[in-house]
N, C-alpha and C positions, 0 to 999 in steps of 0.2 A: 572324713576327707583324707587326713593321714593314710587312714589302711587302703583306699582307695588310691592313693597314689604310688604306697606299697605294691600292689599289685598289680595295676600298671607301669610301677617303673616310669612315675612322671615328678616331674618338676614341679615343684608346690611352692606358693608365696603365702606368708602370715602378713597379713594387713595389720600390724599393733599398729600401737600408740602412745602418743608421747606422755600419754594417763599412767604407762607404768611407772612413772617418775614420780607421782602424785603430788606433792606441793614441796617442790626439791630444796635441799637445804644446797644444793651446786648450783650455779648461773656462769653459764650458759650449759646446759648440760649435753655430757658426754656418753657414749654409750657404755661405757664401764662402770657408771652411775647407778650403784643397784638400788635409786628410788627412798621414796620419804612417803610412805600407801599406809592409810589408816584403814587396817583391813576387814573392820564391822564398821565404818562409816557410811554415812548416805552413798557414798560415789564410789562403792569401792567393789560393788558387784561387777561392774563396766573393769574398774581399774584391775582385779584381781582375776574378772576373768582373760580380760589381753596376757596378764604375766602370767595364768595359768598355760596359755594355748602356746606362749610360748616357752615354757617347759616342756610339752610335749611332742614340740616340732626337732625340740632340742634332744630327746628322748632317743624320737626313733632316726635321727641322726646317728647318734651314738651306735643304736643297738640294730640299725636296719641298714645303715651308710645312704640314708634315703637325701637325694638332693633337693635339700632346703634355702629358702631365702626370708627374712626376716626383716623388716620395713616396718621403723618405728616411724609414724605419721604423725607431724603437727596438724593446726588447726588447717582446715583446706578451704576453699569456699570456689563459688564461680558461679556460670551460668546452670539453670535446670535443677541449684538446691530446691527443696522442698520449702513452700513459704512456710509453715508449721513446723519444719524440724528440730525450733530449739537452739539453733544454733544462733551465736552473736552475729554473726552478718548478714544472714537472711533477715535474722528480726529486728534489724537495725534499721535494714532498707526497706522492709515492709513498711513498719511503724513510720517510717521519714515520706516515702510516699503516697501515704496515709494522713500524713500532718498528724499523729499522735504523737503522744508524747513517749520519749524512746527510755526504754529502762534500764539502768546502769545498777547493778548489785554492786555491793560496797561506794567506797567514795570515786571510784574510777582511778585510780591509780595501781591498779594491778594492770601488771604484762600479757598479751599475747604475740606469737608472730604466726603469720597470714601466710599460707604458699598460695597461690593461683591451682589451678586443676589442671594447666594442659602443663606447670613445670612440672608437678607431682608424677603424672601420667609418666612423663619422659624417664623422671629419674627411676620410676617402678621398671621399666622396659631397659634400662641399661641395668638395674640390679640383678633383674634377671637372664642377661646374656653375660653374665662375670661367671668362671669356671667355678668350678665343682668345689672350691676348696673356702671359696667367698659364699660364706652363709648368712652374714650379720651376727646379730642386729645393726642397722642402719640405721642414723636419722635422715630422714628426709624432711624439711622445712623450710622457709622464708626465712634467715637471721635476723632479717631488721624486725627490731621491737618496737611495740606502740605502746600506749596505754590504752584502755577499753575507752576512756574518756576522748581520746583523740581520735579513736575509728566509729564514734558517735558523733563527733563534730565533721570530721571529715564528710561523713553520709549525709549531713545535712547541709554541709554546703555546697556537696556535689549535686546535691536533687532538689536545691533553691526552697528546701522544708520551712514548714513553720513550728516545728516541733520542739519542745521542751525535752532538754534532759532532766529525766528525775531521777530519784537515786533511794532502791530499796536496799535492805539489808542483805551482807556476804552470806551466798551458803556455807554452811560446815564445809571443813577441808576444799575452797575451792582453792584453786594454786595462786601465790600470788605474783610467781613470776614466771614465765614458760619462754622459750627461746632457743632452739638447737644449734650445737654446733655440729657443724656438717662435713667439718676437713674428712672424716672417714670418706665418704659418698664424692666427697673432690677427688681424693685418693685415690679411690678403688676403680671409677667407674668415671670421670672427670666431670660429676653432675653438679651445678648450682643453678639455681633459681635465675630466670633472665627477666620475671613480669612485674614492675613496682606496681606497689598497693594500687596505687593512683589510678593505673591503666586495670591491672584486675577486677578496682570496683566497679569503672566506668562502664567493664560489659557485664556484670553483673546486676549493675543498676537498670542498662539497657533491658536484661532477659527479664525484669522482677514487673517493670514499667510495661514493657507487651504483656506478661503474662494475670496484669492487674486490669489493663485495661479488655480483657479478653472472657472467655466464658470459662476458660481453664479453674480459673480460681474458684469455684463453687466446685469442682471437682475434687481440686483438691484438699479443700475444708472440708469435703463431705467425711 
C-alpha cells in the first residue's frame, strides 16, 4: 500500500494502535511513549506488527516525502461489530443478552477506555485534512476509564440480564491500564470525543438485540 500510494502520489492513513504501548509503565499515555511490548509474547505479533508498519510509513516519509498520517486507536466499539470478534464489548453484550454468564479475565480491575465509532470516524477525517507537515502518531480515544468489571455490570444492567460475572485467569502481557491522552488530537485538529459510554452502549445494545433476534446471527457464526 505504501508503494502504491508512492506512485500515485496519494494520501495514506496507518490505522495503529494503542497495542504499541503494550502494558505501559506511563498512564495516561502520551504519544512520545515508546511502549512496554513483550516482543515473543502471545500478543505481540498484533502489537509488533502495528509498530512495525508504523516504521515504515515513517520510512518512506523520510526517504519518499510521501504524505502520511498516523492514528494510534483505542478500544472502539459500536453498532455492526462482529458478535465473534473477541472483543470485550461485543462479548459482553452478547453473553448479557444471552443471560450467560459474562467472562472477566483477571480480577476485573484492569483499565480500558471505550471511544464510540462515529467519534473515532470524525477524528480519523479531521487528521487527515491537517497539512502535510501533521503526520502523527496521534491518539485517538475516549479518556474516561473504566474498569472491565464496571463495563460488565453496566451491560448488565442496561439489558435487565440475568448473568453472572465469572472470572477466569489474566492473559500473558494483557495491559493492565490503557487510557489515551489526546491533548495532541485537541491541538492539532480540535478533536474530542462528544458520545458517553452510556449513550454508545445503548445503540450498541440496540444493533446486537435486532441482530440476535434476527437470522443474521447464524451467518455470522457460520
Amino acid at each position: 500500500m505504501l508503494g502504491l500510494a508512492k506512485r500515485v502520489k496519494a494520501k495514506i492513513l496507518q490505522a495503529s494502535t494503542s497495542e504499541v504501548y503494550g502494558d505501559p509503565a506511563v498512564h495516561p499515555q502520551t504519544e512520545d511513549y515508546w511502549g512496554n511490548v513483550n516482543p515473543i509474547g502471545p500478543r505481540s505479533c498484533y502489537d509488533e506488527g502495528k509498530r512495525c508498519a508504523e516504521t515504515l510509513f515513517f520510512d518512506y516519509r523520510r526517504q519518499h516525502n510521501l504524505p502520511i498520517k498516523v492514528a494510534r486507536i483505542f478500544n472502539t466499539y459500536g453498532p455492526r461489530m462482529h458478535p465473534s470478534d473477541g472483543r470485550v464489548v461485543s462479548n459482553f453484550i452478547v453473553q448479557a443478552l444471552k443471560n450467560q454468564d459474562i467472562t472477566v479475565y483477571g480480577d476485573g480491575t484492569h483499565t480500558r477506555s471505550f471511544c464510540y465509532v462515529d467519534d473515532l470516524v470524525d477524528g480519523l477525517i479531521r487528521l487527515m485534512g491537517t497539512p502535510h507537515d501533521v503526520t502523527g502518531p496521534v491518539n485517538l480515544g475516549n479518556p474516561g476509564e473504566f474498569t472491565i468489571r464496571e463495563l460488565a455490570q453496566t451491560i448488565i444492567d442496561m439489558t435487565g440480564s440475568s448473568s453472572r460475572i465469572i472470572h477466569m485467569p489474566l492473559p500473558t502481557d494483557d495491559p493492565k491500564q490503557r487510557r489515551p491522552d489526546i491533548s495532541a488530537a485537541n491541538e492539532l485538529f480540535g478533536w474530542k470525543p462528544t458520545v458517553a459510554l452510556s449513550d454508545g452502549l445503548r445503540n450498541t445494545i440496540g444493533y446486537f438485540e435486532r441482530l440476535l433476534g434476527g437470522s443474521q446471527l447464524a451467518t455470522h457464526d457460520a
